[in-house]
N, CA, C and O atoms as a Tinker XYZ file with bonds, in Angstrom:
   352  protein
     1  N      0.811000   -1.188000    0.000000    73     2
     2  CA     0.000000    0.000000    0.000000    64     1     3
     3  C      0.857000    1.254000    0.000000    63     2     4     5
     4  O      0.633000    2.308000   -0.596000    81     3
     5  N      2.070000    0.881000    0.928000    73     3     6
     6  CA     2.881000    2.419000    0.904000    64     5     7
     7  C      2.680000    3.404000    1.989000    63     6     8     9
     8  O      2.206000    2.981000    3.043000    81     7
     9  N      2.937000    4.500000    1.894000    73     7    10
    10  CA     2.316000    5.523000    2.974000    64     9    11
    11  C      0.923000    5.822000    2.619000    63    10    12    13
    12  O      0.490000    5.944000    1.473000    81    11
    13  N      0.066000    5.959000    4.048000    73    11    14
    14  CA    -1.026000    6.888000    3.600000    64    13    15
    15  C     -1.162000    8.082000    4.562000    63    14    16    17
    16  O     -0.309000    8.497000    5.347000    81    15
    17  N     -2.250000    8.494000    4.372000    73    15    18
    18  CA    -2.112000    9.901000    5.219000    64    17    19
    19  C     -3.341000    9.777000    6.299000    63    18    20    21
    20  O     -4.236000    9.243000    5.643000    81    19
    21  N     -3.836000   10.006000    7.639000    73    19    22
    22  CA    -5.254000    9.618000    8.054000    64    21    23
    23  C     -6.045000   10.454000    8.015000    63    22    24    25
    24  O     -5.735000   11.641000    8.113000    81    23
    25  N     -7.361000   10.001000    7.849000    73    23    26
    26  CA    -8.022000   10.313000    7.242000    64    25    27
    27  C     -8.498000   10.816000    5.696000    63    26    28    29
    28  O     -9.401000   11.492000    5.203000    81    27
    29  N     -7.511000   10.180000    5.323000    73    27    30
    30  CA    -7.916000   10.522000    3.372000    64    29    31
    31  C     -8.700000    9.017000    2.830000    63    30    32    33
    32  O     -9.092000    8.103000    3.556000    81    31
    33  N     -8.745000    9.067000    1.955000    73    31    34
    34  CA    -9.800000    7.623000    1.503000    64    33    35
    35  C     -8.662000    7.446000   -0.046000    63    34    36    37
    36  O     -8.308000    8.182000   -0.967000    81    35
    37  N     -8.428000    6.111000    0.359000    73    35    38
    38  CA    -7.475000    5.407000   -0.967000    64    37    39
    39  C     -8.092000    4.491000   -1.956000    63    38    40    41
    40  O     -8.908000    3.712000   -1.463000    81    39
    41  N     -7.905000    4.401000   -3.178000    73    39    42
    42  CA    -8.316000    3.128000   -3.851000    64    41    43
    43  C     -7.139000    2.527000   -4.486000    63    42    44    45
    44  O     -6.144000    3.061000   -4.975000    81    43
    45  N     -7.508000    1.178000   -4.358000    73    43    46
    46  CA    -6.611000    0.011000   -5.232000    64    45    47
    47  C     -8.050000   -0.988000   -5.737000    63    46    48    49
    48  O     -9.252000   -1.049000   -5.481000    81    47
    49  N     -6.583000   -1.995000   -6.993000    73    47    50
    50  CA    -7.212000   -2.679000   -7.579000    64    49    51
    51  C     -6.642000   -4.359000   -6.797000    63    50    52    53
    52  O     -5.637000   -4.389000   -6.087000    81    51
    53  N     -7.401000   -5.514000   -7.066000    73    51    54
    54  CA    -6.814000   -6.406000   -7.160000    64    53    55
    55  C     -7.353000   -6.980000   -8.208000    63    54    56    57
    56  O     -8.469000   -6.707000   -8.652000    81    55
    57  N     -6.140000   -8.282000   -8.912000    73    55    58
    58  CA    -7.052000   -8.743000  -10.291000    64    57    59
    59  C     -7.197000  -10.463000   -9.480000    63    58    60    61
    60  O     -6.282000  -11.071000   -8.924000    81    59
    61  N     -8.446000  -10.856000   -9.634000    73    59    62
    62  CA    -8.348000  -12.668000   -8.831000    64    61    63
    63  C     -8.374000  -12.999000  -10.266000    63    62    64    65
    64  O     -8.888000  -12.348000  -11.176000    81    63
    65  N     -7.529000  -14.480000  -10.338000    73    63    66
    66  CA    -7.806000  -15.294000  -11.450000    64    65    67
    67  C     -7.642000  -16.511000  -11.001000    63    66    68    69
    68  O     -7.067000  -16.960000  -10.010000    81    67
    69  N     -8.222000  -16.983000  -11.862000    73    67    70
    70  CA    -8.814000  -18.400000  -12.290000    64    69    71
    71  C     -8.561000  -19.211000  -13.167000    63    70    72    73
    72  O     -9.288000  -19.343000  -14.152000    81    71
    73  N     -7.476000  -19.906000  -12.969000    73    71    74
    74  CA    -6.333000  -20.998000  -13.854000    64    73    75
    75  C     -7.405000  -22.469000  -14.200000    63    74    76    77
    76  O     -7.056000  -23.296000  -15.042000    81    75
    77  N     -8.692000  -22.604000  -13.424000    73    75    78
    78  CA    -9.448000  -23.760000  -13.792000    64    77    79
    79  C    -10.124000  -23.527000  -15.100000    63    78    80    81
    80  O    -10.185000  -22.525000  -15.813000    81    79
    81  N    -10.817000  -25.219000  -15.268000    73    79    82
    82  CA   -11.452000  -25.200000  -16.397000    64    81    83
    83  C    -13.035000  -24.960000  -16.092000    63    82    84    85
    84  O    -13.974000  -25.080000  -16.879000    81    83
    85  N    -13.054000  -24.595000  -14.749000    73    83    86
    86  CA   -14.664000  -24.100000  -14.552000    64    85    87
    87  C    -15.032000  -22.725000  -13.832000    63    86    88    89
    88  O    -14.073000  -22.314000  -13.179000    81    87
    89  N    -16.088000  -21.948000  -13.773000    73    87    90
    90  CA   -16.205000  -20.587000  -13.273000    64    89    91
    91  C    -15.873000  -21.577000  -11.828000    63    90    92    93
    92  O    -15.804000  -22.792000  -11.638000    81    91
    93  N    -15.692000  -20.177000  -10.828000    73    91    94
    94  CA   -15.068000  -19.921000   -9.898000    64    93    95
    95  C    -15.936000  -18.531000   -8.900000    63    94    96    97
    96  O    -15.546000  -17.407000   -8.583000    81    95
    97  N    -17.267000  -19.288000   -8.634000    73    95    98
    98  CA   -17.708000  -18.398000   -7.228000    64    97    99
    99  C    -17.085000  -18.092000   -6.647000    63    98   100   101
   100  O    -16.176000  -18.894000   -6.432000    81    99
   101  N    -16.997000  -16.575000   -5.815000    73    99   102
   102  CA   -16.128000  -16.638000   -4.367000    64   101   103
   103  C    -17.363000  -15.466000   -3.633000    63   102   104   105
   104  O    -18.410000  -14.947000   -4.021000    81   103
   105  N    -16.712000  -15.443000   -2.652000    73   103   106
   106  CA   -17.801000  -14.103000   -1.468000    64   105   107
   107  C    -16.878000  -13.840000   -0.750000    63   106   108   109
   108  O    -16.387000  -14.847000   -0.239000    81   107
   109  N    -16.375000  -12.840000   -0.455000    73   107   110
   110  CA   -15.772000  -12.167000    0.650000    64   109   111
   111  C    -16.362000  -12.695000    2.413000    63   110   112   113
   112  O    -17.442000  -12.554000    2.988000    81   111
   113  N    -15.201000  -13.255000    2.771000    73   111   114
   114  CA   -15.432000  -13.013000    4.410000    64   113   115
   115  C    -15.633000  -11.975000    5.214000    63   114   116   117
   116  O    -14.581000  -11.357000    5.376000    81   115
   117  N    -16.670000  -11.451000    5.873000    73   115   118
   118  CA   -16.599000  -10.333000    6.243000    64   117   119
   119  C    -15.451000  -10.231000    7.436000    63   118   120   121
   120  O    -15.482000  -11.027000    8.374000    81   119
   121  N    -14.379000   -9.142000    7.335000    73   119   122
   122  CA   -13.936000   -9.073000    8.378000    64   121   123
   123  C    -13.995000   -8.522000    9.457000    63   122   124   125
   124  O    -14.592000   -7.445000    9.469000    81   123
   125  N    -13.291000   -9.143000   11.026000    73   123   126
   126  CA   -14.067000   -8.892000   12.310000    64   125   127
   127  C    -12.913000   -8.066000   12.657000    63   126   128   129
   128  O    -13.219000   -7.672000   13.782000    81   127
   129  N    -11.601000   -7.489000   12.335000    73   127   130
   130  CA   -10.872000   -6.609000   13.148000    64   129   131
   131  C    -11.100000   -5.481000   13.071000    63   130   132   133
   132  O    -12.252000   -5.289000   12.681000    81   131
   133  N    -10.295000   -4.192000   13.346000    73   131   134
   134  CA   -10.211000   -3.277000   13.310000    64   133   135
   135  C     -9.475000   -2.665000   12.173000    63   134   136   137
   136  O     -9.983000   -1.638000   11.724000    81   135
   137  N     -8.460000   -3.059000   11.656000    73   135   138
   138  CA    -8.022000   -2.075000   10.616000    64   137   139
   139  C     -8.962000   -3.074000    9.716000    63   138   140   141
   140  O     -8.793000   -2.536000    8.622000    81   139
   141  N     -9.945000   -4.307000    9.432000    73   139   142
   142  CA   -10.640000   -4.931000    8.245000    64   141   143
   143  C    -11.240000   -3.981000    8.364000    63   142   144   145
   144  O    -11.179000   -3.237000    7.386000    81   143
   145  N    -11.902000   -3.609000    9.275000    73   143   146
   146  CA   -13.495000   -2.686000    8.649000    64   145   147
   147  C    -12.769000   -1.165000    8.017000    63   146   148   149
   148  O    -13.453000   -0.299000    7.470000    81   147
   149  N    -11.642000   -1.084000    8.170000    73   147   150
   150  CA   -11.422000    0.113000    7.366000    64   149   151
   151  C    -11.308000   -0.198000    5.606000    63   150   152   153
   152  O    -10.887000    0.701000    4.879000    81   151
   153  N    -11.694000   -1.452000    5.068000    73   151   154
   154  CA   -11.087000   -1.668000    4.020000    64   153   155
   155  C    -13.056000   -2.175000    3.062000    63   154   156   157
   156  O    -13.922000   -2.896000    3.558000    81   155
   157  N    -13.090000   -1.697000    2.147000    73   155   158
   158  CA   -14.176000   -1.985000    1.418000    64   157   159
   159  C    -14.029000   -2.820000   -0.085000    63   158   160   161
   160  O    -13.302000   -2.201000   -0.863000    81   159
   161  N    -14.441000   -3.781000   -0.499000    73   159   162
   162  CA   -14.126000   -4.541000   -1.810000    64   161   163
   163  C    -15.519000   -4.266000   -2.888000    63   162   164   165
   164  O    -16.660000   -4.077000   -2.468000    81   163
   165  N    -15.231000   -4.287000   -3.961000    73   163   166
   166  CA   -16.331000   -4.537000   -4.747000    64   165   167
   167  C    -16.134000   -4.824000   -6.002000    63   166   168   169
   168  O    -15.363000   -4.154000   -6.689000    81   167
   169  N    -16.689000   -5.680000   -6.388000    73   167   170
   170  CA   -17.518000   -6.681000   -5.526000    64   169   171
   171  C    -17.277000   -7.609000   -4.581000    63   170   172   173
   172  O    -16.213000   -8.182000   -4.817000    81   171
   173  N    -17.887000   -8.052000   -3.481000    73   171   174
   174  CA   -17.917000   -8.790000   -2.370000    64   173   175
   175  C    -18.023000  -10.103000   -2.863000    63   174   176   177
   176  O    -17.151000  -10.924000   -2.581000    81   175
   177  N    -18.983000  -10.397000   -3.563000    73   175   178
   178  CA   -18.888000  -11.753000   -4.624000    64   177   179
   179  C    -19.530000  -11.739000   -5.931000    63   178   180   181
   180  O    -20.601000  -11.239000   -6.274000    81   179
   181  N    -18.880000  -12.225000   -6.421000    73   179   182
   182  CA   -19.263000  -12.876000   -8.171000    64   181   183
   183  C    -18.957000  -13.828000   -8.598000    63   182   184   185
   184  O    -19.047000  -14.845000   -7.911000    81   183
   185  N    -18.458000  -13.876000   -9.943000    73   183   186
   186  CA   -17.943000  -15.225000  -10.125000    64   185   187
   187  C    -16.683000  -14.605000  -11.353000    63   186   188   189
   188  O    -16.798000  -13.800000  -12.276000    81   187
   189  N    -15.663000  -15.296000  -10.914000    73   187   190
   190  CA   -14.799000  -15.717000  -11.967000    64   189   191
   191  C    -14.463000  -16.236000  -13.038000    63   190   192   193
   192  O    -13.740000  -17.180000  -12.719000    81   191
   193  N    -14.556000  -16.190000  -14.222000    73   191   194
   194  CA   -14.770000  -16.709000  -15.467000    64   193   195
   195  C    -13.310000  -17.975000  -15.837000    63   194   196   197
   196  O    -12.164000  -17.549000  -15.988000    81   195
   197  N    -13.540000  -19.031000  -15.901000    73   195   198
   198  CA   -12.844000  -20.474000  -16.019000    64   197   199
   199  C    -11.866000  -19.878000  -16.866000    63   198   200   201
   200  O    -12.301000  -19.317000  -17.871000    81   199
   201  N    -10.204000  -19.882000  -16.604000    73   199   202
   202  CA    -8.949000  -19.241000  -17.292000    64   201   203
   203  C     -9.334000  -17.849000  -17.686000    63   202   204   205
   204  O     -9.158000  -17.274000  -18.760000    81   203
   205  N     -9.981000  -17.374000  -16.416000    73   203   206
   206  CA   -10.001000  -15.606000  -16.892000    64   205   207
   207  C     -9.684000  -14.954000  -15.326000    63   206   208   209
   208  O     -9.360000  -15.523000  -14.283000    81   207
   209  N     -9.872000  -13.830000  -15.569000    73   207   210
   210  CA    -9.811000  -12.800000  -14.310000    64   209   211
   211  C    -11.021000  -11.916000  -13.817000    63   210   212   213
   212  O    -12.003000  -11.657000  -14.512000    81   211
   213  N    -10.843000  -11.544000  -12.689000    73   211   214
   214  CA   -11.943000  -10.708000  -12.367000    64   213   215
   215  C    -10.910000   -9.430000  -11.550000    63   214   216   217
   216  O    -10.101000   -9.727000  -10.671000    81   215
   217  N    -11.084000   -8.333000  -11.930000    73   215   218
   218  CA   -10.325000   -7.000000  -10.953000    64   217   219
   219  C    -11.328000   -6.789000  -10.429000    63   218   220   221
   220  O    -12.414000   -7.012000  -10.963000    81   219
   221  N    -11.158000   -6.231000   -9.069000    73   219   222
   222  CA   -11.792000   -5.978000   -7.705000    64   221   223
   223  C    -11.293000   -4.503000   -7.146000    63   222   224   225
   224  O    -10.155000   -4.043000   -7.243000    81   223
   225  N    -12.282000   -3.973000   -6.625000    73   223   226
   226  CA   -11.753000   -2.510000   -6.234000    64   225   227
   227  C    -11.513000   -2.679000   -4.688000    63   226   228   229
   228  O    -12.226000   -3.480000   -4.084000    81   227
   229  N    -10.532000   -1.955000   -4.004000    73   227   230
   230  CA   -10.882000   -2.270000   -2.654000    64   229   231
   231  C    -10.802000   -0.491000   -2.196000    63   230   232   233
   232  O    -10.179000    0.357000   -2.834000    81   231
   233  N    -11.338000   -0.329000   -1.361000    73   231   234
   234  CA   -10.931000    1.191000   -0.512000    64   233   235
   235  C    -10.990000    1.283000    0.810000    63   234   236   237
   236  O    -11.702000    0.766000    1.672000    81   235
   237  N     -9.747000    2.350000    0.809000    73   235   238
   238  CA    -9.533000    2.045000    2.405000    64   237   239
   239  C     -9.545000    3.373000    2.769000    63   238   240   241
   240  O     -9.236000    4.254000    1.967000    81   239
   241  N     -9.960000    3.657000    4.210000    73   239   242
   242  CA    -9.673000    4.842000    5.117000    64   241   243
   243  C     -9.453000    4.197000    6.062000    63   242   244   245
   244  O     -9.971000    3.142000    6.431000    81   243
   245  N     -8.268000    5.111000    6.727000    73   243   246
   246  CA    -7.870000    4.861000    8.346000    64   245   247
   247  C     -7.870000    6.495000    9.096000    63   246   248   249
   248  O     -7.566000    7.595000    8.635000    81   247
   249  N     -8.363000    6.051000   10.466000    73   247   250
   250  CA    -8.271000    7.325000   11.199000    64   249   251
   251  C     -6.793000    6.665000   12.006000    63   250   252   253
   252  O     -6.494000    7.498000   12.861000    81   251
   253  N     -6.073000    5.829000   12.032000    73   251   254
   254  CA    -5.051000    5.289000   13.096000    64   253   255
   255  C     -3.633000    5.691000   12.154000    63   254   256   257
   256  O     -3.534000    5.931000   10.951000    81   255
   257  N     -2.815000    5.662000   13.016000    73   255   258
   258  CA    -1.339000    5.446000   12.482000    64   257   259
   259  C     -0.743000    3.819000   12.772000    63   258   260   261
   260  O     -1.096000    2.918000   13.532000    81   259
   261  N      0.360000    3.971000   11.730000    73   259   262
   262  CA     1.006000    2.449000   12.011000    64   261   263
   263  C      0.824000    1.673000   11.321000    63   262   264   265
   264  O     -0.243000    1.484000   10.737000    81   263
   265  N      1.885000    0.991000   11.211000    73   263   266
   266  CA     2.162000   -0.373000   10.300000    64   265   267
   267  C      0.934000   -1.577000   10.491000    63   266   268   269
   268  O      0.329000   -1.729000   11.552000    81   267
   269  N      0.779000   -2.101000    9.698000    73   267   270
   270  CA    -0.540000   -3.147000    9.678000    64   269   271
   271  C     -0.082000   -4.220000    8.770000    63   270   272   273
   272  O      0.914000   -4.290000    8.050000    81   271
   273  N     -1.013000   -4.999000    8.975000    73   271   274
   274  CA    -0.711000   -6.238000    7.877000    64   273   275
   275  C     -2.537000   -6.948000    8.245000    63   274   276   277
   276  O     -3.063000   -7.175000    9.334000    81   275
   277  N     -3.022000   -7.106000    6.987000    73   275   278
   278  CA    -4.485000   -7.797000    7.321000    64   277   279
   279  C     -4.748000   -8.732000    6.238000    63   278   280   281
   280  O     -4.530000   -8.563000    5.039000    81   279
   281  N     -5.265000   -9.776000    6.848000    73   279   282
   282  CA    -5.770000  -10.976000    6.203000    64   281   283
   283  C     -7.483000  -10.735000    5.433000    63   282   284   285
   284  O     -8.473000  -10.416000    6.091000    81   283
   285  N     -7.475000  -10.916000    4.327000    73   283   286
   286  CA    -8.633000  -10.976000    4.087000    64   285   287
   287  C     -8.928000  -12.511000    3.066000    63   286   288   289
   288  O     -8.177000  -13.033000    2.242000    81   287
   289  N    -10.413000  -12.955000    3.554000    73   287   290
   290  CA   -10.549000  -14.651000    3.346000    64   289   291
   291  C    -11.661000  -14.291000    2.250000    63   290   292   293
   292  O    -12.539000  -13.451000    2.451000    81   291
   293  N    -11.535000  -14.941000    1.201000    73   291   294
   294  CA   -12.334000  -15.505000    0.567000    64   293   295
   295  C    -12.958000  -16.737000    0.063000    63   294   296   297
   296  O    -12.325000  -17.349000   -0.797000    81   295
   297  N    -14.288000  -17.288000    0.516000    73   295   298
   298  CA   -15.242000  -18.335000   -0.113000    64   297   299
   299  C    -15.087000  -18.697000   -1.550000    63   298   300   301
   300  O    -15.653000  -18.045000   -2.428000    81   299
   301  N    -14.290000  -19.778000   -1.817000    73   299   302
   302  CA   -14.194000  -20.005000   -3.753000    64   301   303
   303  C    -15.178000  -21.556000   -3.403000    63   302   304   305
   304  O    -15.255000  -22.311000   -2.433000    81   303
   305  N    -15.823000  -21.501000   -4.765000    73   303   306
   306  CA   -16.386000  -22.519000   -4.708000    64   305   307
   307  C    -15.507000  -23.933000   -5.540000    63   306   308   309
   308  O    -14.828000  -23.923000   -6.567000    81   307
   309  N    -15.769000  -24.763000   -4.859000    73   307   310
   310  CA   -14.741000  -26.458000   -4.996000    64   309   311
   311  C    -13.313000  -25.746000   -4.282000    63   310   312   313
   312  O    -12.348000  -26.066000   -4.977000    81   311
   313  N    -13.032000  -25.162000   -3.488000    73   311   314
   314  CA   -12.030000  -24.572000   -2.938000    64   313   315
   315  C    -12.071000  -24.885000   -1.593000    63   314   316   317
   316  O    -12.834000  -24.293000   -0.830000    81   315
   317  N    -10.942000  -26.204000   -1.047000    73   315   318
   318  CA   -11.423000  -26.882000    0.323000    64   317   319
   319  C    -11.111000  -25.182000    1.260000    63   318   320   321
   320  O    -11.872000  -24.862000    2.173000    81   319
   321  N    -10.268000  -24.536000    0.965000    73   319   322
   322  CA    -9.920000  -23.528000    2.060000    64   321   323
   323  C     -9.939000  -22.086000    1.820000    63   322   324   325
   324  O     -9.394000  -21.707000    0.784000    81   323
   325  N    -10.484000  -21.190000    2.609000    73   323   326
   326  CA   -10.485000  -19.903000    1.823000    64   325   327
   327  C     -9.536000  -19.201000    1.347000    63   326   328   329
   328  O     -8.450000  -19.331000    1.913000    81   327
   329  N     -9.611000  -18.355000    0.314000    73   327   330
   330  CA    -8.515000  -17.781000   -0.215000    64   329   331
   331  C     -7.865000  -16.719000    0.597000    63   330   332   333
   332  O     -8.599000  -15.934000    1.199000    81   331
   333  N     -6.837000  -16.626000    0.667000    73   331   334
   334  CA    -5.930000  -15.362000    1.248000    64   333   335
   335  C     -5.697000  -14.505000    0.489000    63   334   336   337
   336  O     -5.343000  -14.724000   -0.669000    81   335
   337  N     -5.912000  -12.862000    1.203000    73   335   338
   338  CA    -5.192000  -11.825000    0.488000    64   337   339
   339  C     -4.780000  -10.711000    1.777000    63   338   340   341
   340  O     -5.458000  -10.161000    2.644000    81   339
   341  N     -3.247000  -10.685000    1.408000    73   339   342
   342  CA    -2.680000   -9.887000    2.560000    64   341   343
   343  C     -2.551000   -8.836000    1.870000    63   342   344   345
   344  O     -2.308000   -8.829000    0.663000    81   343
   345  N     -2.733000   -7.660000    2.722000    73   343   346
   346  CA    -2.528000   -5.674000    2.264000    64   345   347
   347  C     -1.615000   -5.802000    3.513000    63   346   348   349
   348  O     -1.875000   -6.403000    4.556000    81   347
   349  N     -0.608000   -5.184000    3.225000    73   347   350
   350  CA     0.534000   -4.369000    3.875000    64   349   351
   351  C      0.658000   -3.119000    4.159000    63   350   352
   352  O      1.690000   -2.706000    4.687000    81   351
């Protein structure tokens, strides 16, 4: 992510893909910490298109200072475990 400043509102992208030969449901876990709820995705869920991608917006505001690191889980469907995505 880099520096931010508090209280300003940031956007990023992420791109999920999908190396299978079938679409690829997922849903966002909602998260229960404190710097998660500063972070917004959208879409929360859709579906992934079989050897394609989907980009995802995420936005964040923080009123805090300090280094962070947060886990965010996602629901894929035929996916025994949820997916990980760490922001730094």
């Amino acid at each position: 992510m880099g520096g931010v400043l508090v209280g300003e509102a940031y956007s990023y992208e992420a791109i999920l893909v999908n190396t299978g030969a079938i679409n690829a449901p997922f849903k966002l876990i909602p998260p229960t910490t404190a710097h998660g709820s500063c972070f917004t995705f959208q879409p929360q869920q859709g579906i992934v298109p079989r050897n394609g991608i989907l980009p995802i917006q995420i936005f964040f505001s923080s009123s805090t200072l300090g280094e962070f690191e947060e886990e965010f889980h996602f629901n894929v469907a035929e996916c025994p475990k949820p997916v990980t995505l760490t922001i730094r």
